[in-house]
N, CA, C and O atoms as a printed pandas DataFrame, in Angstrom:
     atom_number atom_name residue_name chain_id  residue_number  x_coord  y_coord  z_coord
0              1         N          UNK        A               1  145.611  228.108    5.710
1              2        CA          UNK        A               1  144.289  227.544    5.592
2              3         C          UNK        A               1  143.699  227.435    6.995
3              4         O          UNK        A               1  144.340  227.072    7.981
4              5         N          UNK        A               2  142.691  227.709    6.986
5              6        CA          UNK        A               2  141.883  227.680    8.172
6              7         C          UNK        A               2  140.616  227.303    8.161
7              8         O          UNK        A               2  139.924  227.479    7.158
8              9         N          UNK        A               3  140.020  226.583    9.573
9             10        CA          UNK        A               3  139.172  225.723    9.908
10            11         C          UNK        A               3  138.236  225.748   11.034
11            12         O          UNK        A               3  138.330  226.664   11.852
12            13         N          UNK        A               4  137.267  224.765   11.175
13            14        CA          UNK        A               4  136.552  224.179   12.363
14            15         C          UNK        A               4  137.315  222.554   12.516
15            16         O          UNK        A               4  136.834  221.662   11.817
16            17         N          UNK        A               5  137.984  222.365   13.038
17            18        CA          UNK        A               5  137.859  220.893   13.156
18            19         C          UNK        A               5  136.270  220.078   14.089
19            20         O          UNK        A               5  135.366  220.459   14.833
20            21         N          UNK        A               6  136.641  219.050   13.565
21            22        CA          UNK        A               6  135.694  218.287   14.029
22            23         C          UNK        A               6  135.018  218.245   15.207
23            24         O          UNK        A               6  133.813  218.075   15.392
24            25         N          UNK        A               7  136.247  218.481   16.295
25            26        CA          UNK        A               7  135.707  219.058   17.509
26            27         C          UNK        A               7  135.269  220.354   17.662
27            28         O          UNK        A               7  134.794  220.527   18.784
28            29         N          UNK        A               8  135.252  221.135   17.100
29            30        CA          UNK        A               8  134.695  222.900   17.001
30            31         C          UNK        A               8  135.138  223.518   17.175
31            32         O          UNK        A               8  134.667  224.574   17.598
32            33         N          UNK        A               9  136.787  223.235   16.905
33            34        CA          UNK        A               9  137.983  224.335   17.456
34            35         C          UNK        A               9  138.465  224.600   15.993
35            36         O          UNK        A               9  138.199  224.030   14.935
36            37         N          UNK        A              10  139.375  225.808   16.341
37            38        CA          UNK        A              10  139.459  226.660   15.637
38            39         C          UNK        A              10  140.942  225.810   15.078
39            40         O          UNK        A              10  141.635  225.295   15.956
40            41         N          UNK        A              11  141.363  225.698   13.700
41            42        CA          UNK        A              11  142.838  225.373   13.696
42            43         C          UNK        A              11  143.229  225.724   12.364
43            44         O          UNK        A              11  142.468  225.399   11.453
44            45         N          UNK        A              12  144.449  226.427   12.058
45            46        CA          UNK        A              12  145.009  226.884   11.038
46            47         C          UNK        A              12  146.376  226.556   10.868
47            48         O          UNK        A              12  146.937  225.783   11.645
48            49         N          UNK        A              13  146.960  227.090    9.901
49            50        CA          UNK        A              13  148.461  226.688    9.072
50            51         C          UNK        A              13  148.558  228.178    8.200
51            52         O          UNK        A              13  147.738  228.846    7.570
52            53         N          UNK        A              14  150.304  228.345    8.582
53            54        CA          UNK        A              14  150.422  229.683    8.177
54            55         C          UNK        A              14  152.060  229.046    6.958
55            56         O          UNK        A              14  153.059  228.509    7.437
56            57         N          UNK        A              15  151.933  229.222    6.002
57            58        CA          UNK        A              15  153.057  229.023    5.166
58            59         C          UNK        A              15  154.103  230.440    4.830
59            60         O          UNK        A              15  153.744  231.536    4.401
60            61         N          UNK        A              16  155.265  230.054    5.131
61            62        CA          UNK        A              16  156.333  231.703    4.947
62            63         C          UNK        A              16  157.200  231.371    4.327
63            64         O          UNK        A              16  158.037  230.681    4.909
64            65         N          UNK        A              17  157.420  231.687    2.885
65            66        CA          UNK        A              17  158.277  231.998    2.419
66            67         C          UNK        A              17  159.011  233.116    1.869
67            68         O          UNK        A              17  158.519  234.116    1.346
68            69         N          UNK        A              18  160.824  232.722    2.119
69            70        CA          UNK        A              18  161.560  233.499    2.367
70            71         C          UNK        A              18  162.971  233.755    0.890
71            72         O          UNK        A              18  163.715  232.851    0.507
72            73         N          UNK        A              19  162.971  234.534    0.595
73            74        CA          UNK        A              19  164.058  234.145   -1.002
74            75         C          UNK        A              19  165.531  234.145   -0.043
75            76         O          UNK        A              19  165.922  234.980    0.772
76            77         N          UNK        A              20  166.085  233.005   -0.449
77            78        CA          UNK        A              20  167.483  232.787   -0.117
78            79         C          UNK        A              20  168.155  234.079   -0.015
79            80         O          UNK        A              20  168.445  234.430    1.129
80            81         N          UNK        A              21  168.415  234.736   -0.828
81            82        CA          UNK        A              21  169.189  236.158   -0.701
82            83         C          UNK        A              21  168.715  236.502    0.048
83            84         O          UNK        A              21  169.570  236.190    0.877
84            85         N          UNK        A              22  167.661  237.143    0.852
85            86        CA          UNK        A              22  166.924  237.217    1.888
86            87         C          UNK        A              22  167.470  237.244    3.181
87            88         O          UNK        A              22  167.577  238.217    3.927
88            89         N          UNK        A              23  167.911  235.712    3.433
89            90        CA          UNK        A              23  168.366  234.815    4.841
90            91         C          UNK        A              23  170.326  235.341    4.850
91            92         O          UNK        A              23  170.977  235.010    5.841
92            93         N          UNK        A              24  170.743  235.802    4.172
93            94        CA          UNK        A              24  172.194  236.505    4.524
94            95         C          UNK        A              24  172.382  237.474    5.820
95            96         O          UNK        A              24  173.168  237.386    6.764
96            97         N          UNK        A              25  171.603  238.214    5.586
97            98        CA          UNK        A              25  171.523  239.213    6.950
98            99         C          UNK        A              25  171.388  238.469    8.178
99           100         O          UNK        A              25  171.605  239.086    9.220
100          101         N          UNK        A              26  170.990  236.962    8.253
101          102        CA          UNK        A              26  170.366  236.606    9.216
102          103         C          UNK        A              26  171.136  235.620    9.963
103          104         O          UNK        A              26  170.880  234.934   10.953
104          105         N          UNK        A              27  172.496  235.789    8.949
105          106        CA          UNK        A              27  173.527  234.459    9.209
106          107         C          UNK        A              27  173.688  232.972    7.786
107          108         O          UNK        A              27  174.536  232.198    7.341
108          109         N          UNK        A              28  172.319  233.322    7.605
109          110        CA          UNK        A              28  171.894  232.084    6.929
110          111         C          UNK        A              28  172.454  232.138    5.750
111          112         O          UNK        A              28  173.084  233.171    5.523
112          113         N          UNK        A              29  172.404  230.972    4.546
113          114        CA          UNK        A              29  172.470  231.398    3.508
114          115         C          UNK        A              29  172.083  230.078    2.420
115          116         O          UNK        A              29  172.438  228.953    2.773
116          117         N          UNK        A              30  171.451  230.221    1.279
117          118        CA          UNK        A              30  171.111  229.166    0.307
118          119         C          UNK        A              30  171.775  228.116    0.211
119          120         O          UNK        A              30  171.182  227.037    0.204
120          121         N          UNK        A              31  172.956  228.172    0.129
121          122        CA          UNK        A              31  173.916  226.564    0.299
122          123         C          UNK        A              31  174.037  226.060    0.819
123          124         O          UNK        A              31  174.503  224.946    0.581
124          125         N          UNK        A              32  173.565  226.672    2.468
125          126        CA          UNK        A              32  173.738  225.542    3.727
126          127         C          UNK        A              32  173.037  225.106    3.620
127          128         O          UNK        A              32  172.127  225.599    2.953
128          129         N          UNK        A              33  172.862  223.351    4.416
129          130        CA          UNK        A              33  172.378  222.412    4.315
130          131         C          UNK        A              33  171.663  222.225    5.500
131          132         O          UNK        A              33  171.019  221.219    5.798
132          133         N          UNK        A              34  171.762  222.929    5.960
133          134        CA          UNK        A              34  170.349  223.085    7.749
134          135         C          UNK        A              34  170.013  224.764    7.890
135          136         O          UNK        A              34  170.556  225.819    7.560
136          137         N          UNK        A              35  169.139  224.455    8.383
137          138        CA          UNK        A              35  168.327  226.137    8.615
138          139         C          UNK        A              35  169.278  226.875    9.944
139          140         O          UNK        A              35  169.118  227.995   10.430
140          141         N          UNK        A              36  170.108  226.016   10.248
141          142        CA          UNK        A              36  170.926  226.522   11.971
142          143         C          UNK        A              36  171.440  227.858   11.133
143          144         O          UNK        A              36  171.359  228.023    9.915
144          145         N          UNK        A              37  171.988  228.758   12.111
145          146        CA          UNK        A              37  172.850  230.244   11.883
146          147         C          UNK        A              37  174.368  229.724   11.587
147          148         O          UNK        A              37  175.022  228.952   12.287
148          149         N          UNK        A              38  174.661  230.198   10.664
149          150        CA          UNK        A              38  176.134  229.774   10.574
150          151         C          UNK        A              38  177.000  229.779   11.718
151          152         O          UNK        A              38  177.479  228.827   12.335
152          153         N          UNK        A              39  177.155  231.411   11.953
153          154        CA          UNK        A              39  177.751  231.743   13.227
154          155         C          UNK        A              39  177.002  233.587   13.758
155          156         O          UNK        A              39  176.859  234.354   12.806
156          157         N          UNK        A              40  176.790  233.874   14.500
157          158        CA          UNK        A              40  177.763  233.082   16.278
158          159         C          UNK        A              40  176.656  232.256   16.602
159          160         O          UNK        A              40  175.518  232.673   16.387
160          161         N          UNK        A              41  176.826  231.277   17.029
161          162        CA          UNK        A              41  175.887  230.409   18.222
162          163         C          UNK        A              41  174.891  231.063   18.895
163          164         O          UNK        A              41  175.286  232.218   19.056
164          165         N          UNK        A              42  174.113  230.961   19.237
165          166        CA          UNK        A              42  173.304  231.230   20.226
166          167         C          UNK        A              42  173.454  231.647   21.440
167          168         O          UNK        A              42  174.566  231.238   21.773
168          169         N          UNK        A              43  172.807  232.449   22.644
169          170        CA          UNK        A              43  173.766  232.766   23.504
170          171         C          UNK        A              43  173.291  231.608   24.435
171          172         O          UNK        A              43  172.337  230.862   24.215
172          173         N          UNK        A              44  174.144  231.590   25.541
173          174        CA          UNK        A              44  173.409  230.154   26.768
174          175         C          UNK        A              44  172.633  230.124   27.567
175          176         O          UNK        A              44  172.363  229.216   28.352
176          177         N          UNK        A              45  171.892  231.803   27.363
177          178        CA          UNK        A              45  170.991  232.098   28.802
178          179         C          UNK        A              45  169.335  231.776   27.523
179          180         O          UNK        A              45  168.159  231.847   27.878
180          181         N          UNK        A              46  169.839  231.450   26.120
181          182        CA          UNK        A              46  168.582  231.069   25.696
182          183         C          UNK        A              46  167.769  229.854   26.027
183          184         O          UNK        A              46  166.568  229.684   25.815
184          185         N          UNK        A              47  168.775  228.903   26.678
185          186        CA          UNK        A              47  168.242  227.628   27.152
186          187         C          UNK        A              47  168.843  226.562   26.267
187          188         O          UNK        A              47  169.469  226.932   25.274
188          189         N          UNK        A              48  168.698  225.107   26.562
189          190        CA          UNK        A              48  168.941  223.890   25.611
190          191         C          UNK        A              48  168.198  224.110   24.553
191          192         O          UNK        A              48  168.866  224.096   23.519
192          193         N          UNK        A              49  166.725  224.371   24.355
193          194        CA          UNK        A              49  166.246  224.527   23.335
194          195         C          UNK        A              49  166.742  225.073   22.031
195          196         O          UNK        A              49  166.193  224.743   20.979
196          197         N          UNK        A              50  167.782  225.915   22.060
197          198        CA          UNK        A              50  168.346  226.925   21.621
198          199         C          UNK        A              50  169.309  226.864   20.660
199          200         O          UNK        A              50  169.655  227.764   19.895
200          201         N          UNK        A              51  169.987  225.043   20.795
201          202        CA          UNK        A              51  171.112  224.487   20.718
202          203         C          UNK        A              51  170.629  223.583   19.608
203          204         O          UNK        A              51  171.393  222.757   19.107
């Protein structure tokens, strides 16, 4: 959805959805209980953010 806000700027919202079977390739999968990658971790030159 997209807008003028009140101040005259521009502001939107983008919604993505993804089918569980989907998120396997990606590490992920429907039963886990957080969006994190199962495994491998992240690497460390991605930063704290990352973690």
């Amino acid at each position: 959805m997209c807008g003028i806000r009140a101040d005259g700027h521009w502001h939107g919202t983008v919604g993505v959805s993804v089918r569980g079977e989907a998120l396997r390739r990606f590490g992920l999968h429907p039963d886990q209980p957080t969006s994190a990658p199962a495994d491998p971790p992240p690497p460390s030159w991605w930063g704290p953010w990352a973690r």
